[in-house]
N, C-alpha and C positions, 0 to 999 in steps of 0.2 A: 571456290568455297573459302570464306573466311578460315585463316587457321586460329585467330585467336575464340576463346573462349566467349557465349554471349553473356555479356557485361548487362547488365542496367543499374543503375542507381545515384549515387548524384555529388556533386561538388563540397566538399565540407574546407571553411574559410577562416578557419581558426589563426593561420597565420598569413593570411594575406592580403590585408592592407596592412602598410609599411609605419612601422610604431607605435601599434595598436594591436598586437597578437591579444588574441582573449581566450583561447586555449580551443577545446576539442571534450565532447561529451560524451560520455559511454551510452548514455540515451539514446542519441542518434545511430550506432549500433545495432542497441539490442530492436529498434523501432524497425530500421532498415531490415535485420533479419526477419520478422514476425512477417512483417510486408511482402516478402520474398525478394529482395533487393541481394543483388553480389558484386559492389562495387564503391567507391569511395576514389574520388580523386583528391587528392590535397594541395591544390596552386598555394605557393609561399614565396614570398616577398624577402630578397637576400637581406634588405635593411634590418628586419625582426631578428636578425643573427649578428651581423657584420660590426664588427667596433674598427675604428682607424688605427693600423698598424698591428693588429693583429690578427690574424689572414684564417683564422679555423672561423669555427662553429661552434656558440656560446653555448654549454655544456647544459642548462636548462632549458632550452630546444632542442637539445637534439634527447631529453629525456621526454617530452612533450611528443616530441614526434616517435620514440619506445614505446609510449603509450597506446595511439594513433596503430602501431603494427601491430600490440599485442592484440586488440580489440579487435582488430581485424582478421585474423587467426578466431579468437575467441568466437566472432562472429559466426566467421564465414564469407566475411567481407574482402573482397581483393582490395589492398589500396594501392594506391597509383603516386605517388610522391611527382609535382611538379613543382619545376623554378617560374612562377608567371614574372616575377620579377628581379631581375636578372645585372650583373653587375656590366653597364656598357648598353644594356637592352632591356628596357618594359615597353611593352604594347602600346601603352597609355598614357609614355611619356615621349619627348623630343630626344634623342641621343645628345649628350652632353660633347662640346666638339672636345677631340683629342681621348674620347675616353667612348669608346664603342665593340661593344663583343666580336662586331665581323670583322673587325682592322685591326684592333687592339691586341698589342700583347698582355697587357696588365690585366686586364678584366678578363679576357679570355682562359687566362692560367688561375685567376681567383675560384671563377665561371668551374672550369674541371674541379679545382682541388675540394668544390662543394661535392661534386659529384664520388669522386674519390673516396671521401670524409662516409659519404653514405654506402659506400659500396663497398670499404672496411667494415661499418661497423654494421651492415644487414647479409653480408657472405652465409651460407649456409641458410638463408631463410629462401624459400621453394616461389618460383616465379611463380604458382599458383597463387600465392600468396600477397606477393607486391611485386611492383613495375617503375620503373622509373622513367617521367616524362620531360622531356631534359627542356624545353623550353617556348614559354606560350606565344602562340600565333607570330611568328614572324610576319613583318611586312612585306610589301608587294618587293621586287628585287629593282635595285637602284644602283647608279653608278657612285651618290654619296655616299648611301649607308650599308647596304650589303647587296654586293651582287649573288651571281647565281654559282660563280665560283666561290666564292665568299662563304657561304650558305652551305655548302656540298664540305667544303675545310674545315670548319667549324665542328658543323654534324660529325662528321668520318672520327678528327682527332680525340671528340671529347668522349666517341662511343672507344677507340680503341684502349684511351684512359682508364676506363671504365671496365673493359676486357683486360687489362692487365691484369687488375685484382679480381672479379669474379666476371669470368666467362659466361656462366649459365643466366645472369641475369635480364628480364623479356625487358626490353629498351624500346619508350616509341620517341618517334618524333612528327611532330607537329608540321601539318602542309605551309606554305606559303601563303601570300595573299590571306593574312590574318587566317589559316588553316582552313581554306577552301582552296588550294588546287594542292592535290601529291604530288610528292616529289620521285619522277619514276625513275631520273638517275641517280637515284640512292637505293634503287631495291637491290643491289648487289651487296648491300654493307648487314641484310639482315636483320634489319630493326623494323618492326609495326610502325602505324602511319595515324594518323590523327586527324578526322577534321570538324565542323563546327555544325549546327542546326541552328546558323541564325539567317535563316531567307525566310523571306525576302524579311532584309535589313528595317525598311521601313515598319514592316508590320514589330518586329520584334523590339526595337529601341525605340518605337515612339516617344517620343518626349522625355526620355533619356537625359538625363541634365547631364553628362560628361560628354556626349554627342551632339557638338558645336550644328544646329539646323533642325533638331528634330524636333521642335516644338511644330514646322512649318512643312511635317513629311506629310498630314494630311489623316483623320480617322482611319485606320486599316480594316480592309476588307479582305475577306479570303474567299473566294482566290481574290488576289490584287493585279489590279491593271495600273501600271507604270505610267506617270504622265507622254511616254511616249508612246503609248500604245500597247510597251510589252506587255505578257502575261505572266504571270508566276502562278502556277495552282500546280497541280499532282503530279503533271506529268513534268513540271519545269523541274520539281523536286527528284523526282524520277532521272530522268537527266543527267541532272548534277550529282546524285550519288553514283548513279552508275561508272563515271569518271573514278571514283575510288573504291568501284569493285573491279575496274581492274588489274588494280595492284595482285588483287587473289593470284592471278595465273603466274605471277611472278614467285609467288609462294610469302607474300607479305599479308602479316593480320592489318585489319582497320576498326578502331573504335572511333564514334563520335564523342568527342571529348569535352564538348560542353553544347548545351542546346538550352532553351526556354525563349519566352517573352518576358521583356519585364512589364512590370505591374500597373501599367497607365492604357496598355493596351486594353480592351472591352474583352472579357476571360471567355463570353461567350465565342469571339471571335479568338480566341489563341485556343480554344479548346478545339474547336473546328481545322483550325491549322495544324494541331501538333497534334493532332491523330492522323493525316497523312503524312503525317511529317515521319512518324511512328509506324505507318502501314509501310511506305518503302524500306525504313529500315531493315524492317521485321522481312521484310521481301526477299531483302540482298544478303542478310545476316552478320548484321553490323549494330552494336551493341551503343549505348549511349548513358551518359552521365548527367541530368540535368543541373542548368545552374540555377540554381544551388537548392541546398535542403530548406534551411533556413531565410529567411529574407526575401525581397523583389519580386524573383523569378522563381521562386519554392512553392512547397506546399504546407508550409510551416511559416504563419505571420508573416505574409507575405504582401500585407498593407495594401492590398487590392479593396478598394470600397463597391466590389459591385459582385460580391461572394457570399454563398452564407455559407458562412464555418462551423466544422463544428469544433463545441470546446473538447482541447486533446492534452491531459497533464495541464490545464493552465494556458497553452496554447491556442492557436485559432489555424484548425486545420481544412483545406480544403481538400474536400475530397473526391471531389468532380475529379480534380489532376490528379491527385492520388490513385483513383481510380481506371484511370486512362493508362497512367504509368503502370500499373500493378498485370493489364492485360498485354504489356507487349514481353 
């Protein structure tokens, strides 16, 4: 049995591309509550913070993100505070050589003292309330850039950091292999576990412009057959989550921490997907955050040409997804 809480609701991006923070809406909120939604994740980009030579966190961000908790409280909305971009380490860049979070001392200690910064100034707010997700999708484990000890060091130190100053805080971390495989030699440290709803890859990133090949992955069908033969459909999905339910027996929670298609994909076929994608979930009792509200992979102008929306405040809302999301 899951212990964490079932989550649903979805990724909000206010500060996570890197010097371009454009803030966070109380809309989004009070919408998510009306909806029944209980969840908000926040992936943020250290850059939107970080000045040279001076090692905190610019005090108009971290009021931004005051905001972000109140709202979420006001809601009913749990929010989840993650690092996607990380001093040493983003997902979606190459590590800079001499300056990498699983090696480094430098970034590694900047890396904590964010965490720190937040776990001063949110003490006494109720892990019902927020979580803190310490850092998005680690890569596959390497002997250049972060092994499997490496990985296990990192995690351990920066959750104990964190437990200096508040104990009761619910900490997750993100699996491996861009957060598809858990990590079950850390279920001893106590923290929840994280993994993704993007399978099969190809259906999901189709033509993807930051995914160097996907113009050339091929229409997606669901279920999809692999040019080698394999299969991906319900039961492959079935599967692979199963793999992180069984963190449960260890006594570890698991949320999916980001899931959707983005928007090139044919929505009749990602609607068809992510309702089993949604029926296992709801199976194993594992909660999920779509990315995002806004944008691509939303249900909020989501720039999809093969949708009819409807108009929401100004907006162009779909509610096919809407409505998929609203029943799990």
């Amino acid at each position: 049995m899951n212990i964490l809480s079932k989550y649903k609701g979805f990724n909000l991006l206010g500060l996570f591309i890197p010097n371009m923070s454009y803030g966070f809406f109380e809309d989004d909120f009070k919408w998510m509550q009306e909806w029944g939604f209980n969840f908000a994740r926040i992936p943020m980009n250290y850059i939107n913070w970080y000045v040279e030579r001076q090692p905190g966190i610019k005090e108009e961000v971290l009021e931004m993100i005051d905001k972000v908790v109140v709202w979420g409280q006001k809601y009913g909305i749990h929010i989840c505070l993650n690092i996607h971009g990380a001093p040493g380490y983003c997902v979606n860049e190459k590590t800079k050589e001499g300056y990498n979070l699983w090696k480094d001392k430098e970034p590694l200690e900047l890396f904590v003292l964010y965490w720190q910064t937040f776990a001063k100034r949110y003490k006494g707010i109720s892990s019902k309330y927020l979580s803190f997700n310490l850092i998005n999708e680690p890569r596959q484990y390497s002997k250049e850039e972060m092994t499997k000890e490496d990985f296990i060091r990192v995690m351990t130190y920066t959750v104990e950091k964190i437990r200096e100053i508040d104990k009761e805080r619910l900490i997750i971390i993100d699996g491996v292999d861009y957060g598809n495989e858990p990590v079950f030699e850390l279920a001893s440290l106590g923290v929840a576990q994280a993994c993704r709803a993007y399978i099969p890859f190809e259906l999901t990133h189709y033509r993807a412009e930051w995914v160097q090949g996907s113009d050339k992955f091929g229409v997606p069908s669901w279920p999809l057959i692999r040019k080698n033969g394999e299969v991906v459909d319900k039961d492959y999905l079935k599967r692979h989550y199963e793999k992180w339910a069984n963190l449960f027996r260890y006594g570890i929670g698991v949320i999916c921490g980001e899931g959707g298609s983005y928007n090139k994909t044919p929505h009749h076929i990602v609607i068809k997907w992510f309702a089993d994608v949604l029926d296992v979930l709801k199976e194993l009792g594992i909660g999920i955050a779509l990315w995002n509200l806004r944008g691509p992979f939303g249900i909020i102008d989501s720039g999809r040409d093969d949708v009819e929306y409807q108009d929401f405040y100004g907006h162009k809302l779909d509610k096919k997804l809407l409505d998929l999301l609203m029943k799990f």
